[in-house]
C-alpha positions as CSV (number, residue, x, y, z in Angstrom):
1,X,0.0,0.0,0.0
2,X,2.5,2.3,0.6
3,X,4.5,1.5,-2.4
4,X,1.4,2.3,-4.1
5,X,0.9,5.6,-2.7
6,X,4.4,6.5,-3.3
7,X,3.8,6.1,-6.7
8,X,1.2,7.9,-6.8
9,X,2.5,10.7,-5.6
10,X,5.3,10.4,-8.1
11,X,3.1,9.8,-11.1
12,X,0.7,13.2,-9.9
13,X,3.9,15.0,-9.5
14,X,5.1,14.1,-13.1
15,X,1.6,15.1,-14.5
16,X,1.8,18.4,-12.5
17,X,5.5,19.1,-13.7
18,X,4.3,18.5,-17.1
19,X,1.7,20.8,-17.2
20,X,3.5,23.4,-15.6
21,X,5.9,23.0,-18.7
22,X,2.9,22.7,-21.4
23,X,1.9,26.5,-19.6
24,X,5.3,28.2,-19.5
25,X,6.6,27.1,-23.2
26,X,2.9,28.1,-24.3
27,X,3.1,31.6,-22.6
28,X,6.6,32.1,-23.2
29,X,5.5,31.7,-27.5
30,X,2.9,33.6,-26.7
31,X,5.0,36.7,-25.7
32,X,7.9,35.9,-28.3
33,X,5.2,36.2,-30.7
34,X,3.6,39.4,-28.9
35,X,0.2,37.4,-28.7
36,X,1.5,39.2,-25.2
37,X,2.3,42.3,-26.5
38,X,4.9,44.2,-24.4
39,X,3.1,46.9,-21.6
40,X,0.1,44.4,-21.8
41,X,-1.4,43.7,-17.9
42,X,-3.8,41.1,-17.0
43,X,-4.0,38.7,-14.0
44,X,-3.1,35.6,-14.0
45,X,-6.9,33.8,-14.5
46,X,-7.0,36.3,-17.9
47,X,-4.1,34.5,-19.1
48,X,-4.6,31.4,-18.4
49,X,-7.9,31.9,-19.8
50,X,-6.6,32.9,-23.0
51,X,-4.3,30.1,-22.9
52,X,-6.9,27.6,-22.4
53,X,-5.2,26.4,-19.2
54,X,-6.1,26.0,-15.7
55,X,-5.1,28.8,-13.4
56,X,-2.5,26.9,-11.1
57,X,0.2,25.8,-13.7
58,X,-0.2,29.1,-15.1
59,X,0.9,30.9,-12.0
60,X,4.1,28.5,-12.0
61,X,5.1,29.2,-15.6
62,X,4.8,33.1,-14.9
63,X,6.8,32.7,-11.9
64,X,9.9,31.1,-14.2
65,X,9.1,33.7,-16.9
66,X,9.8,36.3,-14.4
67,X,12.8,34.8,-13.5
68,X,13.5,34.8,-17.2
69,X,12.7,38.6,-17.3
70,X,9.6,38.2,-19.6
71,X,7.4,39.5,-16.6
72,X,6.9,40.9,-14.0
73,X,4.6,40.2,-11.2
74,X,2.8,42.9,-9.7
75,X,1.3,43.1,-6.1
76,X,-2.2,42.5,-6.5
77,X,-2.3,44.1,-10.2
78,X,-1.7,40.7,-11.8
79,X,1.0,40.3,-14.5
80,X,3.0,42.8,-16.2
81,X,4.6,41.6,-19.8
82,X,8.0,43.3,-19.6
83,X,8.5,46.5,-21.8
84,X,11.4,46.9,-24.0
85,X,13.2,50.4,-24.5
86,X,15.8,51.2,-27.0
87,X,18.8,50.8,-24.2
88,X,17.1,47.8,-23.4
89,X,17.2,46.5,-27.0
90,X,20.8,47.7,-27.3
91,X,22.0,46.0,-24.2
92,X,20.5,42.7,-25.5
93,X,22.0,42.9,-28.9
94,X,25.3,43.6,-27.3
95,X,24.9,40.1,-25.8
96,X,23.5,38.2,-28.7
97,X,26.6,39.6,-30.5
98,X,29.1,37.9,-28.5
99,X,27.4,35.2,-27.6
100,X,26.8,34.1,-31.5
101,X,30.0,35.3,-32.5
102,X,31.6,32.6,-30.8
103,X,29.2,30.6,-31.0
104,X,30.6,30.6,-34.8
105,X,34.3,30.5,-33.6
106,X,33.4,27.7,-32.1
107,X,31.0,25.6,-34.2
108,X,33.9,26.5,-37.1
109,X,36.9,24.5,-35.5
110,X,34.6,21.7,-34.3
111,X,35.8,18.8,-36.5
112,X,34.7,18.3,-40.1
113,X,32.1,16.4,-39.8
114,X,30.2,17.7,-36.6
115,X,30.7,21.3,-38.8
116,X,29.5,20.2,-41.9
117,X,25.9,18.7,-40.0
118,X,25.6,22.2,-38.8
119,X,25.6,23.7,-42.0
120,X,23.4,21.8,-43.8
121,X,20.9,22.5,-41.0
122,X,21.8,26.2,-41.1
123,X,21.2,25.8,-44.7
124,X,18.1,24.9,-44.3
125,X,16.8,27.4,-42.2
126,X,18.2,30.1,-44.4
127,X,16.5,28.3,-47.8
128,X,13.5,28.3,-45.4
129,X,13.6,32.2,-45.3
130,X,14.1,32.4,-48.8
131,X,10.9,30.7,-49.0
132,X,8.9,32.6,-46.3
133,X,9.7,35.9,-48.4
134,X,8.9,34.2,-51.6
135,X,5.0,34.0,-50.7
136,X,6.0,37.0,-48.8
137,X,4.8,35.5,-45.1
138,X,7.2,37.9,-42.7
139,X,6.1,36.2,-39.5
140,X,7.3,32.8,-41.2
141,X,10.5,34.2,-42.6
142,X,10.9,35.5,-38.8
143,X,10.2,31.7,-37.5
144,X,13.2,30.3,-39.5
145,X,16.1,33.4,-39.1
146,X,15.3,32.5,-35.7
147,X,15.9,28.9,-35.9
148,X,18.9,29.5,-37.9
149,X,20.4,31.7,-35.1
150,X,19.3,29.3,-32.4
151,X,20.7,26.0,-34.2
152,X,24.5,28.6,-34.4
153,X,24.5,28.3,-31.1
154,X,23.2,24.9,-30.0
155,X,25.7,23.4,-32.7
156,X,28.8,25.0,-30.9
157,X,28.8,22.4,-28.2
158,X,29.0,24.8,-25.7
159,X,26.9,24.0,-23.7
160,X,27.0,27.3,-21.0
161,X,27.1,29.5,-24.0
162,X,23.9,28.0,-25.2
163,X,22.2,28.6,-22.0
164,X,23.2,32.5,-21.8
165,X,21.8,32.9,-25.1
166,X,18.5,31.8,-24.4
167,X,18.5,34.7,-22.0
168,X,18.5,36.8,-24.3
169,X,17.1,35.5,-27.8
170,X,13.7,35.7,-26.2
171,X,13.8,39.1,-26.3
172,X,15.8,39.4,-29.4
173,X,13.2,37.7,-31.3
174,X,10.4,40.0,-29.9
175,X,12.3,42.9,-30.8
176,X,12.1,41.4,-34.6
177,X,8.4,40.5,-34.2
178,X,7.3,44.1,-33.3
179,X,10.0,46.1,-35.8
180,X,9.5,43.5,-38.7
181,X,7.0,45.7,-40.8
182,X,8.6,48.8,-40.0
183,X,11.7,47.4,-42.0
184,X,12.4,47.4,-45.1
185,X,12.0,43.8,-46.8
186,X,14.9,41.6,-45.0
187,X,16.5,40.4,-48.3
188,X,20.0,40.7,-46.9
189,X,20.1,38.0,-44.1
190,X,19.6,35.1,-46.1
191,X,23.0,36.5,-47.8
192,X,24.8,37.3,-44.3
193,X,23.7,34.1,-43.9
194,X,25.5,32.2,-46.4
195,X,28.7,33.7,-45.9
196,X,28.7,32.6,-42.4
197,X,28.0,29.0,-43.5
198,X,30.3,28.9,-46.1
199,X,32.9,30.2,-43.5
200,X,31.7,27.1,-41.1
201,X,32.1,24.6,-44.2
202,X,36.0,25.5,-44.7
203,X,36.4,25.4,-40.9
204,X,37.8,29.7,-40.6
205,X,37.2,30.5,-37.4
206,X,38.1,33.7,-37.9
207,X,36.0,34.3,-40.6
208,X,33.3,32.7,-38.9
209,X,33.6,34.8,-35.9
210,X,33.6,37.8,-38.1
211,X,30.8,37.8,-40.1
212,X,28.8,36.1,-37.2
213,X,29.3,39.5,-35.2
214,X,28.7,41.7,-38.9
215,X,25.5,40.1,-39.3
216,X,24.0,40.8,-35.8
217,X,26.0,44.5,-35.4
218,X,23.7,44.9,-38.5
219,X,20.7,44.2,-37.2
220,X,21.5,46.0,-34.2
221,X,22.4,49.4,-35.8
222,X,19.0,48.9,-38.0
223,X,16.6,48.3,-35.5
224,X,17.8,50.6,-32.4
225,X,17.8,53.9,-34.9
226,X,14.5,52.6,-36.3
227,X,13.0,52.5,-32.8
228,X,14.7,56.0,-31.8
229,X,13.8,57.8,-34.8
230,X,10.1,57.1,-34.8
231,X,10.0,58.3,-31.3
232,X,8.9,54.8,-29.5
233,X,10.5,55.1,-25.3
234,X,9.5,50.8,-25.8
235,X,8.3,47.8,-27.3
C-alpha cells in the first residue's frame, strides 16, 4: 500500500510538472510572438484563460518567466509583460553579438564532420527564409532566421554559451516580431547568412567569428535607430 501511494504521488507529481511546462513554453511563444504584446497587464486567470489552461500551472510558468525577465509580477495588479526600451534593446544585442559570435568561432573549428551537419541544417533554415519571403509570409520568414540563429548556437557544443543565449534571444526575437513591418523587406540576411556558413564549411574560425558578429552588429544598428527615430520610449 505504501509502495502504491508513493507512486502515486510520483506519477501526480510528473503530470503536475508537465503541465507546468505545457503552460510556461505556451506563454513564453505567446510573448515571443507578442500574442503578449509588451506593456500588456492582466491577471493571471486572464491569461490562463486565453491560454486555455487552468489557473495553477499558469501561475508556476509566470513565476519562471519572471525569472527569465519576460514579466513581471505585480502586487495585486496581476501580470505585467516586460517592456522593451531602446537601451534595453541595445543591451540585448550587445549580448546576442558575443554570444553568437563565438558561437561561430566555435562551431567553425569543431571537427569536419560535426561542422558540416551544422551547416546543412543552417542551410536549411536560411532556404526556409528564402521561402517565407517568396510568398511574402514575414512572421514565417521570422520563425526560421530564428531557428537559424538558435541551431548557431546549439551546434557550438557549448553547452553554457547556449544557456546564456536563451537569456537573451527571447527578447531578441520580440524585438524582430514588433520592428518587422517597419523594415524594409529583409532580403539581406539570407546572404549574411550564407557567408557565415560557407565560413563554417572551410572550418575559418576567424572568418566565422567575423561575419557572425557583422550580421548581428547589423541588425542591431538597424533596429535601435529605427526604434529611436520614430519616437517609441518601448516595445
Amino acid at each position: 500500500m505504501v509502495e502504491l501511494a508513493r507512486a502515486g504521488i510520483v506519477e501526480a507529481g510528473a503530470r503536475r510538472g508537465s503541465l507546468v511546462d505545457e503552460a510556461y513554453a505556451a506563454l513564453k511563444q505567446a510573448i515571443r510572438n507578442t500574442d503578449f504584446p509588451p506593456g500588456y497587464q492582466g491577471s493571471e486567470q486572464e491569461i490562463a484563460v486565453r491560454l486555455g489552461m487552468s489557473r495553477t500551472p499558469v501561475h508556476e510558468a509566470i513565476i519562471r518567466l519572471q525569472e527569465d525577465g519576460l514579466v513581471r509580477v505585480l502586487s495585486k495588479r496581476g501580470v505585467l509583460i516586460c517592456p522593451l526600451a531602446p537601451h534595453d534593446i541595445r543591451e540585448i544585442y550587445e549580448v546576442v553579438i558575443a554570444v553568437e559570435s563565438m558561437a561561430a568561432e566555435l562551431l567553425a573549428a569543431l571537427p569536419a564532420a560535426s561542422r558540416v551537419a551544422a551547416a546543412d541544417e543552417l542551410a536549411a533554415a536560411t532556404a526556409a527564409m528564402d521561402e517565407a519571403l517568396g510568398r511574402d509570409d514575414l512572421p514565417g520568414w521570422a520563425e526560421a532566421d530564428e531557428l537559424f540563429h538558435r541551431l548557431l548556437v546549439e551546434r557550438c557544443g557549448n553547452g553554457r554559451l547556449r544557456r546564456i543565449a536563451q537569456t537573451v534571444t527571447d527578447q531578441a526575437h520580440r524585438a524582430r516580431m514588433l520592428t518587422l513591418k517597419l523594415r524594409a523587406t529583409p532580403t539581406g540576411s539570407a546572404q549574411a547568412h550564407r557567408a557565415i556558413i560557407a565560413a563554417l564549411r572551410s572550418g575559418d574560425a576567424g572568418e566565422a567569428q567575423r561575419t557572425a558578429r557583422a550580421h548581428r552588429v547589423g541588425a542591431r544598428d538597424e533596429i535601435v535607430p529605427l526604434i529611436e527615430h520614430i519616437g517609441l520610449r518601448q516595445l
